[in-house]
N, CA, C and O atoms as a GROMACS GRO file, in nm:
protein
  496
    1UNK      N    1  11.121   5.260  15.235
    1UNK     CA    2  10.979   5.230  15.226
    1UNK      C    3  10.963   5.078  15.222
    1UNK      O    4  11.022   5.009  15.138
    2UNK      N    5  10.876   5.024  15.321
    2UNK     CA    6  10.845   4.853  15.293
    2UNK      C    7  10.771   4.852  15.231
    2UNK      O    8  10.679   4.925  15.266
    3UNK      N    9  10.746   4.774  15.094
    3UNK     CA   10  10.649   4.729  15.030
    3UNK      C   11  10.599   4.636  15.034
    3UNK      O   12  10.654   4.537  14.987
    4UNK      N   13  10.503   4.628  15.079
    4UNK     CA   14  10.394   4.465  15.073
    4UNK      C   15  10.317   4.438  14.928
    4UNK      O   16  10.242   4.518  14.874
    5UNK      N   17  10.360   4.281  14.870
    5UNK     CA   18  10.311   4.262  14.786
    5UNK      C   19  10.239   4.189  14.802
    5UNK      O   20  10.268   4.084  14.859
    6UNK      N   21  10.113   4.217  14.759
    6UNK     CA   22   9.985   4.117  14.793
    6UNK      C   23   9.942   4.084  14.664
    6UNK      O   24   9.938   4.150  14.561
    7UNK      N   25   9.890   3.891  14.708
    7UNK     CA   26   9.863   3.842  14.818
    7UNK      C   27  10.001   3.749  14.844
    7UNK      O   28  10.020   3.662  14.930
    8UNK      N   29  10.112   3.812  14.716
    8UNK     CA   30  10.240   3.735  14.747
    8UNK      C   31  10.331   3.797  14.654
    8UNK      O   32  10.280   3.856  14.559
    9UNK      N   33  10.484   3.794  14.666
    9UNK     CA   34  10.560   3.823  14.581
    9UNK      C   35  10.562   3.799  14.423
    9UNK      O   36  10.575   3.884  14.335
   10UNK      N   37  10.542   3.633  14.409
   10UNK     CA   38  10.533   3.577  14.288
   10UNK      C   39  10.411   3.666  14.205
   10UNK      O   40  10.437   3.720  14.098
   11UNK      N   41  10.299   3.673  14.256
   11UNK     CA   42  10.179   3.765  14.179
   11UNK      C   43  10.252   3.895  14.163
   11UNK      O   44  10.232   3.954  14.056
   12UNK      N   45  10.295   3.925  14.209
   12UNK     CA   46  10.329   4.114  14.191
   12UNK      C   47  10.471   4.099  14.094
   12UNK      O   48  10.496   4.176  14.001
   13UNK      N   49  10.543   4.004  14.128
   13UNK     CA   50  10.669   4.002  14.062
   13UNK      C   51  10.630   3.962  13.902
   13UNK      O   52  10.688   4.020  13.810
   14UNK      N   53  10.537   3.868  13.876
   14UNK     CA   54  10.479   3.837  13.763
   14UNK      C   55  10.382   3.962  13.707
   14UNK      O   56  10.380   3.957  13.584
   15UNK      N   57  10.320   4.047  13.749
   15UNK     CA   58  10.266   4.145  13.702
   15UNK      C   59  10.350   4.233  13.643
   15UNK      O   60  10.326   4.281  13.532
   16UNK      N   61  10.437   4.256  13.699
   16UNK     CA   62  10.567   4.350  13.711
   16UNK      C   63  10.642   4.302  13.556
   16UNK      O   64  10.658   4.380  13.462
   17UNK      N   65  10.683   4.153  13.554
   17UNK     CA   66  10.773   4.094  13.429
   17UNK      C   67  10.683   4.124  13.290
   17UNK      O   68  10.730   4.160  13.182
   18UNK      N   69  10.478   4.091  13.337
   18UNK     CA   70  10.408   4.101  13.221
   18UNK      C   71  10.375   4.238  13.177
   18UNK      O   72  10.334   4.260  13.062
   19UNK      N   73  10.397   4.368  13.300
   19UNK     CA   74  10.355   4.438  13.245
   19UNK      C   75  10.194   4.453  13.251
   19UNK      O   76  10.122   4.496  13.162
   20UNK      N   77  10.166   4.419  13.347
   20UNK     CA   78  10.004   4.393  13.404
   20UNK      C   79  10.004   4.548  13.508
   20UNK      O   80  10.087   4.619  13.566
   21UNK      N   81   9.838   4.543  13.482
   21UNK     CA   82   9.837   4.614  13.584
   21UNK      C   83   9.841   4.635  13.743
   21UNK      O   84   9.805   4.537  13.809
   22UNK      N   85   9.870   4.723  13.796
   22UNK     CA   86   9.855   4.720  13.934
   22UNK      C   87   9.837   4.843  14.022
   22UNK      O   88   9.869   4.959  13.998
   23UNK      N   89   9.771   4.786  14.139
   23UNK     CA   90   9.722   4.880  14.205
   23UNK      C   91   9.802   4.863  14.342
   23UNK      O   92   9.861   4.762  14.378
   24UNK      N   93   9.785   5.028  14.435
   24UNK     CA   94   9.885   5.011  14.525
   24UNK      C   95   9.791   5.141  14.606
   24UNK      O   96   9.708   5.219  14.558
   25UNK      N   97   9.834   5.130  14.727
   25UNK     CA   98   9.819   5.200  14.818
   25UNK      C   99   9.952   5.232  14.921
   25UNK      O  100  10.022   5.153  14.983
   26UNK      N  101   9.959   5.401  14.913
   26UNK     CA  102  10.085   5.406  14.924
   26UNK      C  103  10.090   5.519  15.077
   26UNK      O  104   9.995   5.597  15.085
   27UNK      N  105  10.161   5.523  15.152
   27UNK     CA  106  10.124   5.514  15.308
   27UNK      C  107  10.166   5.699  15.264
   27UNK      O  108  10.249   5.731  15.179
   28UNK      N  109  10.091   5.788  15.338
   28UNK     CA  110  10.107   5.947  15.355
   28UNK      C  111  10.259   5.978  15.420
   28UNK      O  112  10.321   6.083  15.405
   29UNK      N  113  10.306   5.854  15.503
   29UNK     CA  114  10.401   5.876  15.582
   29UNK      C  115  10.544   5.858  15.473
   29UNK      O  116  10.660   5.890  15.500
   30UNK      N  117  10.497   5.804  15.360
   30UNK     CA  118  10.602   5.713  15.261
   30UNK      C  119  10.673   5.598  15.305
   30UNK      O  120  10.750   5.536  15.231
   31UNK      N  121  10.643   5.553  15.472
   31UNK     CA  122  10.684   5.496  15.537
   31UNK      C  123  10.637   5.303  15.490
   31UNK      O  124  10.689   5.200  15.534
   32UNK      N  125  10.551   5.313  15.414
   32UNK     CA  126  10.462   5.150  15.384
   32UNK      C  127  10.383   5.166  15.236
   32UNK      O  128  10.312   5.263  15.210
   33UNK      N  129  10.405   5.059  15.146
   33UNK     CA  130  10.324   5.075  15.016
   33UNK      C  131  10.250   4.914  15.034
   33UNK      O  132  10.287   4.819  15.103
   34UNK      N  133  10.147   4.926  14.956
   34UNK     CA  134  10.032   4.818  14.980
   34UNK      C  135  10.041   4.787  14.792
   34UNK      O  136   9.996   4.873  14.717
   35UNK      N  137  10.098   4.669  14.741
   35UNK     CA  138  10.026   4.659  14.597
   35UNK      C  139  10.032   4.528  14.551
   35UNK      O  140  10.106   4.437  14.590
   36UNK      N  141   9.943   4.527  14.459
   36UNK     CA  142   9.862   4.385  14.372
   36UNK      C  143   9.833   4.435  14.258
   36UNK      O  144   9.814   4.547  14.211
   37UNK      N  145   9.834   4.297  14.212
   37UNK     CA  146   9.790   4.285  14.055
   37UNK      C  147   9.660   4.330  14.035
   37UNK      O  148   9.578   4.282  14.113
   38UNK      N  149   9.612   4.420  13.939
   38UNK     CA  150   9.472   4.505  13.914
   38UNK      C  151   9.361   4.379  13.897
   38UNK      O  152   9.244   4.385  13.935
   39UNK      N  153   9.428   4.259  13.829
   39UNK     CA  154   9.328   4.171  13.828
   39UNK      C  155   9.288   4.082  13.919
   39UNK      O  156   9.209   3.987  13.909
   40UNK      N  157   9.345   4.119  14.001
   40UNK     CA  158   9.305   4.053  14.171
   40UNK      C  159   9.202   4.119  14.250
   40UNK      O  160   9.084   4.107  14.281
   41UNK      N  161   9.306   4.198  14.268
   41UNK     CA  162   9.233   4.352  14.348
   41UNK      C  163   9.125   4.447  14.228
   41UNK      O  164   9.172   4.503  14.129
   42UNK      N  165   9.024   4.447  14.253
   42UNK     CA  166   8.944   4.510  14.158
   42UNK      C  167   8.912   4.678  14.182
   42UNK      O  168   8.860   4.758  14.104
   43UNK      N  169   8.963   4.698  14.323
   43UNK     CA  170   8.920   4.873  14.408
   43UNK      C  171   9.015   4.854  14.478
   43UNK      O  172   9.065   4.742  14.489
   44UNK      N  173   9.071   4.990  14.560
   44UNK     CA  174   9.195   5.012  14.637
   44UNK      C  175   9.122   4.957  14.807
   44UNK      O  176   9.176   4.911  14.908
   45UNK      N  177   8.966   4.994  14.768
   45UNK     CA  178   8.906   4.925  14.920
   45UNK      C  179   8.908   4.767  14.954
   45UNK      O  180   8.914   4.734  15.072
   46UNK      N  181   8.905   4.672  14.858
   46UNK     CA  182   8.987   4.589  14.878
   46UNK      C  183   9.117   4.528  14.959
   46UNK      O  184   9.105   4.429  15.031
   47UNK      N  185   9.224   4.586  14.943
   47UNK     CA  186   9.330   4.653  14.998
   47UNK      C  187   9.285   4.670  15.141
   47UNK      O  188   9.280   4.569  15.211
   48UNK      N  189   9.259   4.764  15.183
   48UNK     CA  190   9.220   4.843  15.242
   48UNK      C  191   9.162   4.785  15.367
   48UNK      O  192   9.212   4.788  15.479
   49UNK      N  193   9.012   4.715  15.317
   49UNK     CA  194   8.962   4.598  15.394
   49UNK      C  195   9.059   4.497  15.435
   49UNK      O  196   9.070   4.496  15.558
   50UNK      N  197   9.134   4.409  15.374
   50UNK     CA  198   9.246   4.310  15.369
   50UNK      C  199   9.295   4.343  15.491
   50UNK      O  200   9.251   4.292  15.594
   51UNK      N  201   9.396   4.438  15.489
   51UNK     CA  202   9.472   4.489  15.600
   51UNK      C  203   9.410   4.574  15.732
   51UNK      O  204   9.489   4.623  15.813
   52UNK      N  205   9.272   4.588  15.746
   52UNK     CA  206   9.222   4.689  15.842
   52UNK      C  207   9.274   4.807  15.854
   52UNK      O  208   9.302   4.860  15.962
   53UNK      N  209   9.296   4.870  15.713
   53UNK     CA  210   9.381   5.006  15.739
   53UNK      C  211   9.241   5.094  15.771
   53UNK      O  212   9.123   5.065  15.790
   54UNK      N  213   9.332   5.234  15.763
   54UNK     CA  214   9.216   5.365  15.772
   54UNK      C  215   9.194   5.414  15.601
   54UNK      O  216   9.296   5.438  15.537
   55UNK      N  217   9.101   5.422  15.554
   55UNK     CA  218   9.083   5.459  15.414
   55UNK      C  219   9.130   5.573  15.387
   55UNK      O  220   9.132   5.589  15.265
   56UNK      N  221   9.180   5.686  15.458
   56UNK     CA  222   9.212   5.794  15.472
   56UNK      C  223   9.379   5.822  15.486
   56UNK      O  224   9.438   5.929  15.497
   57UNK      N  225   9.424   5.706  15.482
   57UNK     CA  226   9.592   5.750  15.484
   57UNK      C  227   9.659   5.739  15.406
   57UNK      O  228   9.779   5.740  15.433
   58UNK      N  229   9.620   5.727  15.289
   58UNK     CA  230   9.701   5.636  15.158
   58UNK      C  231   9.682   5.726  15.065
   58UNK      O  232   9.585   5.802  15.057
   59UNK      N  233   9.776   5.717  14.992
   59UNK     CA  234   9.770   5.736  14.853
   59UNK      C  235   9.701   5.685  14.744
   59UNK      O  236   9.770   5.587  14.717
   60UNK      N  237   9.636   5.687  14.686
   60UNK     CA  238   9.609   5.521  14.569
   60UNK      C  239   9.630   5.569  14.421
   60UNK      O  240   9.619   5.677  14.362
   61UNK      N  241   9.666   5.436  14.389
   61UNK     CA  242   9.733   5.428  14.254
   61UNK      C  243   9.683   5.333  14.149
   61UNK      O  244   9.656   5.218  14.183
   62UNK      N  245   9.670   5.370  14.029
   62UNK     CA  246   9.628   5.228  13.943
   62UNK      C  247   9.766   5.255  13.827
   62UNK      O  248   9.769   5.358  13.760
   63UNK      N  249   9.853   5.167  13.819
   63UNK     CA  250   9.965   5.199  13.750
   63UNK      C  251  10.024   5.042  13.650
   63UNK      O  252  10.016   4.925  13.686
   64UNK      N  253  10.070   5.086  13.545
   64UNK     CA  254  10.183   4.994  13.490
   64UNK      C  255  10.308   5.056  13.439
   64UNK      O  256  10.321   5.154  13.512
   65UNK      N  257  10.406   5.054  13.355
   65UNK     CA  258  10.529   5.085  13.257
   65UNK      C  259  10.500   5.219  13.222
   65UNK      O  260  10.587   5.301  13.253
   66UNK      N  261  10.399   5.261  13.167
   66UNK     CA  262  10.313   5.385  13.072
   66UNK      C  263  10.308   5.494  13.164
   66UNK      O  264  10.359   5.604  13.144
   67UNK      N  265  10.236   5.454  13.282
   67UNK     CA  266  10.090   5.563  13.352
   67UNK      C  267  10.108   5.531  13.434
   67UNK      O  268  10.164   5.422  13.432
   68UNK      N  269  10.081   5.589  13.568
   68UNK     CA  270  10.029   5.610  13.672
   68UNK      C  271   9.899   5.675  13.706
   68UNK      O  272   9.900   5.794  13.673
   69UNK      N  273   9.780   5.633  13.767
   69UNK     CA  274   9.705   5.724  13.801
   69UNK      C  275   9.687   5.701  13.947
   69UNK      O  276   9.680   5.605  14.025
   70UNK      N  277   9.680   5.883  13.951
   70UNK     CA  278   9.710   5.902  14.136
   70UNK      C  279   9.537   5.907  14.137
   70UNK      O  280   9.480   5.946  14.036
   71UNK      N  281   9.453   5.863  14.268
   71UNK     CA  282   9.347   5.935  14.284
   71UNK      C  283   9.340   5.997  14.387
   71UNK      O  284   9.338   5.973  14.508
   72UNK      N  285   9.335   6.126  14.289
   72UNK     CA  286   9.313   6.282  14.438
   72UNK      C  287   9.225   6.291  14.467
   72UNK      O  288   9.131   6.342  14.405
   73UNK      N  289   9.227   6.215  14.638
   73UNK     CA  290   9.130   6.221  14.713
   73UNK      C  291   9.143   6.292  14.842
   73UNK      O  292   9.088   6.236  14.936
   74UNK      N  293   9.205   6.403  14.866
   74UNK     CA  294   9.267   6.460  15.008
   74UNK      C  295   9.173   6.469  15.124
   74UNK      O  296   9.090   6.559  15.112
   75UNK      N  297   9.167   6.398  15.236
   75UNK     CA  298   9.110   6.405  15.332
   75UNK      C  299   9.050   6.526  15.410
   75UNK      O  300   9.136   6.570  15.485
   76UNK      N  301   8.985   6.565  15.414
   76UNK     CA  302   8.963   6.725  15.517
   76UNK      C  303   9.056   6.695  15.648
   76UNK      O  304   9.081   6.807  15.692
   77UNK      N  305   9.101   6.625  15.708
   77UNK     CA  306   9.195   6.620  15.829
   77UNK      C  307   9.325   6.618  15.747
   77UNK      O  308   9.425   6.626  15.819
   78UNK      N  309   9.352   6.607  15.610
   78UNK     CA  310   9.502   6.575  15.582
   78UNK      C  311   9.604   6.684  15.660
   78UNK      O  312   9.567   6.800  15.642
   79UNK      N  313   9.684   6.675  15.716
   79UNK     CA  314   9.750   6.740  15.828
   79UNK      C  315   9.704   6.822  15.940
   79UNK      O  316   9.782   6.894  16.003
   80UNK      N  317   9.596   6.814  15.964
   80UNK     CA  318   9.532   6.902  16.021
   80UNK      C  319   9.559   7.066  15.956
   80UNK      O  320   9.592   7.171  16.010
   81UNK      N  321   9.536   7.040  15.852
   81UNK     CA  322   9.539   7.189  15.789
   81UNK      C  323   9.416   7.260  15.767
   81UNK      O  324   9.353   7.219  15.670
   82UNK      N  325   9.358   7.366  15.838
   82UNK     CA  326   9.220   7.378  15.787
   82UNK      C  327   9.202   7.482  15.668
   82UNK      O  328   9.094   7.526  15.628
   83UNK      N  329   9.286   7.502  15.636
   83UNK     CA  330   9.291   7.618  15.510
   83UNK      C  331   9.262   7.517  15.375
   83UNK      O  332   9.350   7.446  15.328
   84UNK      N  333   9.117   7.522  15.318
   84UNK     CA  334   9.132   7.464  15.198
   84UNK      C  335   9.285   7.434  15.069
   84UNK      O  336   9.363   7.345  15.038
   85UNK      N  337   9.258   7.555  15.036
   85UNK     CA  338   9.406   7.548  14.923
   85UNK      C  339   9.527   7.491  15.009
   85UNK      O  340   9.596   7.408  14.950
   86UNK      N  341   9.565   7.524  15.143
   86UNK     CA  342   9.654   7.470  15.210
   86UNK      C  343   9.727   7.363  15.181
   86UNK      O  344   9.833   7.333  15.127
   87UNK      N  345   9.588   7.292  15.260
   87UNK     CA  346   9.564   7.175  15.237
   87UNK      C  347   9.619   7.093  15.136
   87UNK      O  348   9.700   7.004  15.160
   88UNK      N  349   9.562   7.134  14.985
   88UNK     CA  350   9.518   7.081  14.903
   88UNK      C  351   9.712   7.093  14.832
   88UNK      O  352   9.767   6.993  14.787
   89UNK      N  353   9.764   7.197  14.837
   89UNK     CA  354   9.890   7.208  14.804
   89UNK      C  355   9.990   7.101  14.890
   89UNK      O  356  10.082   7.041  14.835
   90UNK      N  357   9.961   7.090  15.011
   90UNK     CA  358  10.016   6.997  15.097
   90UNK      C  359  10.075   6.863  15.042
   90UNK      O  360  10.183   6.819  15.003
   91UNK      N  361   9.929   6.816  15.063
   91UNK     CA  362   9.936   6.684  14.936
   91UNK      C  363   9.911   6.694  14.844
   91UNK      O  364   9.816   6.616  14.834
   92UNK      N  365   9.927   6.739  14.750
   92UNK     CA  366   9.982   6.771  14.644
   92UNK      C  367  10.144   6.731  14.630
   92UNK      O  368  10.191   6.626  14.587
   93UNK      N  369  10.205   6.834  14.673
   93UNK     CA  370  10.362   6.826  14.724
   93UNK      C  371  10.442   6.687  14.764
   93UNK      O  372  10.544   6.635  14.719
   94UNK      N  373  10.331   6.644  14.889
   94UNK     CA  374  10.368   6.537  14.914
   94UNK      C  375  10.309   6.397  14.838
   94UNK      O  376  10.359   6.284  14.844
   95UNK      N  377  10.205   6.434  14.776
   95UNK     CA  378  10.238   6.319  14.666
   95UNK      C  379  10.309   6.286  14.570
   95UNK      O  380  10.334   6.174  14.526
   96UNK      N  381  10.359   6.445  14.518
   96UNK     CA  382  10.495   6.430  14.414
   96UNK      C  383  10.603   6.375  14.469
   96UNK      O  384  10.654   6.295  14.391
   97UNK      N  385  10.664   6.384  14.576
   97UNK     CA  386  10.745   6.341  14.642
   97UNK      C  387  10.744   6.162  14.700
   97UNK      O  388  10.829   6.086  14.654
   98UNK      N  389  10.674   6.128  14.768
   98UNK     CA  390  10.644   6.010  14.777
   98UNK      C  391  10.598   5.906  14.673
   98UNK      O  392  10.657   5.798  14.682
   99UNK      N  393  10.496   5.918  14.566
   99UNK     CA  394  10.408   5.841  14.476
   99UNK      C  395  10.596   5.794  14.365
   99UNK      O  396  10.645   5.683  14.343
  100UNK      N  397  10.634   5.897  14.335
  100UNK     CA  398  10.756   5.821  14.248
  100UNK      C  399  10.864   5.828  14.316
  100UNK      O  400  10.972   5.854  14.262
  101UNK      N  401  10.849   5.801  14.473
  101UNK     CA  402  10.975   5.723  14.555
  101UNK      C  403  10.908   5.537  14.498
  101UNK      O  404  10.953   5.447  14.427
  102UNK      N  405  10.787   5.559  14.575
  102UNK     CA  406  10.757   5.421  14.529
  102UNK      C  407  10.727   5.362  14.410
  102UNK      O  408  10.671   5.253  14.420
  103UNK      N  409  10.753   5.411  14.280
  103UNK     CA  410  10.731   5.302  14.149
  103UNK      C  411  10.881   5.328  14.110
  103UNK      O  412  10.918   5.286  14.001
  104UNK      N  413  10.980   5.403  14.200
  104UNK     CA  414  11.113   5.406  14.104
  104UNK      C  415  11.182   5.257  14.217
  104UNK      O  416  11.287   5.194  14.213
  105UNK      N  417  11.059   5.250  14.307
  105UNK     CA  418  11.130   5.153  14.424
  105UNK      C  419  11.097   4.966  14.330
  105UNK      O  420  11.156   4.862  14.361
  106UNK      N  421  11.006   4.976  14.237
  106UNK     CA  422  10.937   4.911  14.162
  106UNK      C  423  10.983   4.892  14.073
  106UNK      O  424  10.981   4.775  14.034
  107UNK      N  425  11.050   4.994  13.990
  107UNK     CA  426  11.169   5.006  13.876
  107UNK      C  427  11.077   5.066  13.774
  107UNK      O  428  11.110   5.062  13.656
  108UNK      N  429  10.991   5.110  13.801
  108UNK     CA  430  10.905   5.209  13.710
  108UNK      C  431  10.906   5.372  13.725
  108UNK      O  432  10.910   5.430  13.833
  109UNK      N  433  10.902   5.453  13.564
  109UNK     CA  434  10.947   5.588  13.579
  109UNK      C  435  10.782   5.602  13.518
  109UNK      O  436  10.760   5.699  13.445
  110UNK      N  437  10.732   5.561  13.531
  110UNK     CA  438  10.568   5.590  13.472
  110UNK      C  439  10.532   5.729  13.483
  110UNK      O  440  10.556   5.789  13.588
  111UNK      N  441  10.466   5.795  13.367
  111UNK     CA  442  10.403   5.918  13.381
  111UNK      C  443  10.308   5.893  13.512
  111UNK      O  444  10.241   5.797  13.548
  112UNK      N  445  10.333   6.031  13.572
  112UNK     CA  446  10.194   6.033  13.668
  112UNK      C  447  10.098   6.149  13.668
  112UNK      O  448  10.122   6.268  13.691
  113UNK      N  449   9.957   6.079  13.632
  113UNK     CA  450   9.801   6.137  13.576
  113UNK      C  451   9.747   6.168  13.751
  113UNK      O  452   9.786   6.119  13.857
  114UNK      N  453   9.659   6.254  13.726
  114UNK     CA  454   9.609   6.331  13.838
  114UNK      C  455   9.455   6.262  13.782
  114UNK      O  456   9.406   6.275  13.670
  115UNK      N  457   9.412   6.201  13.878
  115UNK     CA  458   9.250   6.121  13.888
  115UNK      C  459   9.211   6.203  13.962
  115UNK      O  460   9.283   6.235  14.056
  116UNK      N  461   9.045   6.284  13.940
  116UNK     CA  462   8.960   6.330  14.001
  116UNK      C  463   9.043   6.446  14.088
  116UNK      O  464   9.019   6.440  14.208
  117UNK      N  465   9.159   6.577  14.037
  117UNK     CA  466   9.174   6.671  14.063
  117UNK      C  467   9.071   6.748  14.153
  117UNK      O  468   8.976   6.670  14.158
  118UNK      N  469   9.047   6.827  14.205
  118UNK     CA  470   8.933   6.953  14.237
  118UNK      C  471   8.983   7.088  14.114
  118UNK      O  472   9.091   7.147  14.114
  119UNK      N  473   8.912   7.100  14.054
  119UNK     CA  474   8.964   7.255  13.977
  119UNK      C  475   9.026   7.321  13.996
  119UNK      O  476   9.105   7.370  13.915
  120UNK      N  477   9.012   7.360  14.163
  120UNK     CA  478   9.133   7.446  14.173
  120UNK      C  479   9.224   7.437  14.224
  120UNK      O  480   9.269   7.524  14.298
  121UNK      N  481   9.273   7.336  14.199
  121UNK     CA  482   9.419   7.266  14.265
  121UNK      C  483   9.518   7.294  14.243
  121UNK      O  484   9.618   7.271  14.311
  122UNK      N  485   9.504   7.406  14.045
  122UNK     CA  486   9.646   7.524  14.042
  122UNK      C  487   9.596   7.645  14.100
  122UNK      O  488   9.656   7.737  14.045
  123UNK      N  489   9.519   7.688  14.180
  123UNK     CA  490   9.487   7.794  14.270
  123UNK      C  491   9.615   7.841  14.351
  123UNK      O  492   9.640   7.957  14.382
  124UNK      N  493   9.673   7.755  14.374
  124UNK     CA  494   9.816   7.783  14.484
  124UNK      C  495   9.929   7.777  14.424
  124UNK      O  496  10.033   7.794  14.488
   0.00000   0.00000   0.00000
């Protein structure tokens, strides 16, 4: 996974030593992670804007040492799956899998919190 630290190493590497927060956007493919210091970046659209990504491919994260919070936001195109629960198990899956490739890539084992679930997301 390449990680880009924005808007530079030294900021992220210093967040990282203080224990600051940070936010990240983390690629569906696991293939690219996007992250900065929380007090830079104030929203993951930030980010987002910066790089001309698609708002729709990422993961996002607000994390330090402690916590992680994922925000579950699953796209209606996420794999082209049209089966709601499908779907929704999909990534799911693949966010367990990817989200702590990238903070163990960080050197963080942080709990990871589920932001803005749908209810029935243990349906499946």
């Amino acid at each position: 996974m390449k990680i880009i630290k924005h808007p530079g190493a030294e900021s992220v590497d210093s967040a990282v030593r203080n224990d600051a927060g940070l936010v990240a956007l983390v690629s569906f493919s696991g293939e690219t992670a996007i992250t900065a210091p929380s007090e830079l970046i104030t929203d993951h659209k930030e980010l987002i804007d910066n790089y001309g990504l698609s708002p729709d491919g990422f993961f996002r994260l607000r994390f330090n040492s402690m916590t992680a919070q994922w925000s579950f936001d699953c796209p209606q195109d996420y794999k082209f799956i049209g089966e709601r629960s499908e779907r929704l198990a999909e990534y799911y899956r693949d966010g367990l899998r990817i989200i702590p490739e990238f903070l163990v890539m960080l050197g963080y084992f942080s709990r990871l919190e589920l932001k803005n679930a749908p209810a029935d997301i243990w349906d499946f």
